[in-house]
N, C-alpha and C positions, 0 to 999 in steps of 0.2 A: 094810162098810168106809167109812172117812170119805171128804169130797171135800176136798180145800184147796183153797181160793182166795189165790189172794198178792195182799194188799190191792194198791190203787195206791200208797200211798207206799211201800210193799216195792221193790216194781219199780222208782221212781224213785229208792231209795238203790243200789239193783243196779246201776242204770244209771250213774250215776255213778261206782261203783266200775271197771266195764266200761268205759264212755268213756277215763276214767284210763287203762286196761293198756294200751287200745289206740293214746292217743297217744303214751304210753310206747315201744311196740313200732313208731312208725310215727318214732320219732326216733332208736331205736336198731338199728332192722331187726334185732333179735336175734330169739331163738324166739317161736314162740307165747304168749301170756299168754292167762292165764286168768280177771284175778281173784282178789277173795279173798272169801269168804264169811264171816257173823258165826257168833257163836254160838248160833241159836235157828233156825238155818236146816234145812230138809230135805231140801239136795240141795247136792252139792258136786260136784267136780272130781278125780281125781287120776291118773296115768299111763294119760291118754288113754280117762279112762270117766269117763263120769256115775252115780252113785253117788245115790238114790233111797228116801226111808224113808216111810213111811207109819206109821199106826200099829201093825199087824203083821209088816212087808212092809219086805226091802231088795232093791230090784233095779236090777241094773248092766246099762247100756247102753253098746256100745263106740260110739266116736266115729270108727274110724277112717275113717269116710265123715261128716264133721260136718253133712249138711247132709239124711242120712239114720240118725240114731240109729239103734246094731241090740239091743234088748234082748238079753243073752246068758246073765242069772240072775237068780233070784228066790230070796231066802230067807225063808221064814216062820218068824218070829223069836217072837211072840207076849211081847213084851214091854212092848206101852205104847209105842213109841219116841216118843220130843218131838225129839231134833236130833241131827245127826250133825256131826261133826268131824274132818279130816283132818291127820295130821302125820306126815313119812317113811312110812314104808310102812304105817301103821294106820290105822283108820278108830276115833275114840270115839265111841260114840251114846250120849247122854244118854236114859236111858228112868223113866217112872213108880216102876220098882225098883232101878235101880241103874246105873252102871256097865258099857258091855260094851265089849271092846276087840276090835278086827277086825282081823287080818294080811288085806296085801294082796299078800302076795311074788308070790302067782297073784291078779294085777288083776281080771281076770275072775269069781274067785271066791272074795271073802273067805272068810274061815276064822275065828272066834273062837276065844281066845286066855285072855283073862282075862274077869275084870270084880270090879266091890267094889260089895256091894248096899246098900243103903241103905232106909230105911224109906220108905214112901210117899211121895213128892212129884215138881213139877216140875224138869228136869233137865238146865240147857245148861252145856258144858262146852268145854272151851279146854286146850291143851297147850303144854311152854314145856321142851326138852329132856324130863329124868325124872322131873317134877310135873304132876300132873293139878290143876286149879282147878274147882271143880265148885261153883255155887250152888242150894241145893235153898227155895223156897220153905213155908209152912204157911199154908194156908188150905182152904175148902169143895172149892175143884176142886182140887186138885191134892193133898192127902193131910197128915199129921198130923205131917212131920220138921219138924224144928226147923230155921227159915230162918236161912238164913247160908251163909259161904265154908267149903266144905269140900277140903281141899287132900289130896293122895294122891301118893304115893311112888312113879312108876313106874319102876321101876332095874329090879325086876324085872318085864317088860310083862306077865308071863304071874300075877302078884300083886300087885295095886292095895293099896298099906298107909294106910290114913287116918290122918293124922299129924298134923292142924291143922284144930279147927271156930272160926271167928269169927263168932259172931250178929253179921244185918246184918237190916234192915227192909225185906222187900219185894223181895230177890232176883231181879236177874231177869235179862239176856245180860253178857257182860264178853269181853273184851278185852286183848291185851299187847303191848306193844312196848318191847323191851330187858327194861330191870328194873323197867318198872312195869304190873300191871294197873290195870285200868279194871272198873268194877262196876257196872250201871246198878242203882239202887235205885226207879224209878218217881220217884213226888214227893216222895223222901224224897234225890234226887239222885243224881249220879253219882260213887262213890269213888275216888278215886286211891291207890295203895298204893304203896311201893316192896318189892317184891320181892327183893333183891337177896341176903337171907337167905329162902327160898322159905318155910319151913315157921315163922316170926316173920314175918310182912308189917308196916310200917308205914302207917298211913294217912299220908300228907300233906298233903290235901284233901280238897272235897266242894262240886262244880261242882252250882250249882240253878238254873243257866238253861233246865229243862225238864224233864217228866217223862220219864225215859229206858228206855226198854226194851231194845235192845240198841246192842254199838257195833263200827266195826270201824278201826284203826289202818292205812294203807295208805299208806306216802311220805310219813310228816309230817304228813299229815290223817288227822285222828281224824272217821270219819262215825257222829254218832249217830242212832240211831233214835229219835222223841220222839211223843208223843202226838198232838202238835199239828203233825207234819213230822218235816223234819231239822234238825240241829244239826252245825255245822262247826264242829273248832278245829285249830289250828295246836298242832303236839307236836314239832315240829324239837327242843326241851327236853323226852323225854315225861311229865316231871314235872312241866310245868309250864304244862299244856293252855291256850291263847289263845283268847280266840272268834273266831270269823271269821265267822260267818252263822246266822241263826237263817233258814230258810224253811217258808214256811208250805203 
């Protein structure tokens, strides 16, 4: 089984995100925050467990003691996974083959549910009500699909319908806030879409202040992940992304 190491500038866009909730939560004394995590990530957050993928291996750890994680399940899934994603009670992992969608009604112990397979490739994926947004890349490592925004119909969770392929060059984390995603494409930039017809996206844009890998929309800042660091913009308009910092 692989090791991951979360590079340094991982940790410092996390931390940022973190810092955020927490001053957030410390001017509104409301609940706990947790955070938002991007698309390419392998460990998220959701009713009070840490949620955990490897590349064969999802295991959940309860929080209710946060300062003593308690492992409480392990699933050998044996799919490739690349990232997991949370939205209402699901968990989406993006894997080498496809699609698998995780109830979490029992938090403790997902349960799969659906999933929509896909030919060989890399697989992070993002949720927006009953549309799944799924960028599958084509190259040596990652497998022979055709790169591009693959968009899926989740109305029904338990049957992912593929509804909409847009070729895009070089695929790789994306992003939504309101009605627009966001699409990092490496050096070939980062796409802005309006969504607002899910399965017809329009592009609007195509921000090349950096090579982007993924991004995450959180209060009006847009934090992206870039080769070279971060990259901040301002989305108060989120179609109409601002820069606010390039740090290296």
């Amino acid at each position: 089984m692989k090791i991951f190491i979360v590079p340094k500038k991982l940790l410092i866009l996390l931390c940022v995100v973190f810092l955020y909730s927490c001053q957030k939560e410390a001017a509104t004394n409301a609940s706990v925050q947790t955070g938002k995590s991007g698309s390419i990530t392998r460990f998220t957050i959701a009713k009070n467990y840490l949620y955990v993928v490897t590349n064969h291996y999802l295991s959940v750890y309860s929080l209710s003691n946060p300062a003593k994680p308690e492992k409480v399940h392990t699933s050998d899934l044996n799919y490739d996974i690349e990232t997991i994603y949370p939205y209402n009670n699901y968990l989406f992992l993006g894997t080498r083959t496809g699609l698998y969608i995780y109830s979490i009604d029992t938090a403790s112990a997902p349960s799969l549910i659906g999933l929509a397979k896909h030919a060989r490739s890399c697989d992070p994926v993002v949720v927006n009500d009953s549309v799944a947004f799924v960028t599958l890349k084509s190259s040596s490592s990652c497998g022979p699909a055709q790169a591009g925004l693959y968009i899926h119909d989740i109305t029904d969770i338990n049957n992912p319908v593929l509804k909409t392929t847009i070729p895009l060059p070089d695929p790789a984390g994306l992003g939504i806030q309101d009605s627009i995603l966001y699409v990092c494409c490496g050096s070939n930039g980062m796409k802005v879409f309006n969504i607002k017809d899910p399965y017809s996206p329009t592009l609007i844009s195509t921000q090349t202040d950096g090579n982007y890998l993924d991004v995450i929309p959180y209060n009006g800042i847009l934090i992206c992940d870039d080769m070279e660091g971060i990259i901040l913009y301002d989305i108060h308009e989120p179609g109409k992304p601002v820069l606010i910092k390039k740090i290296s």
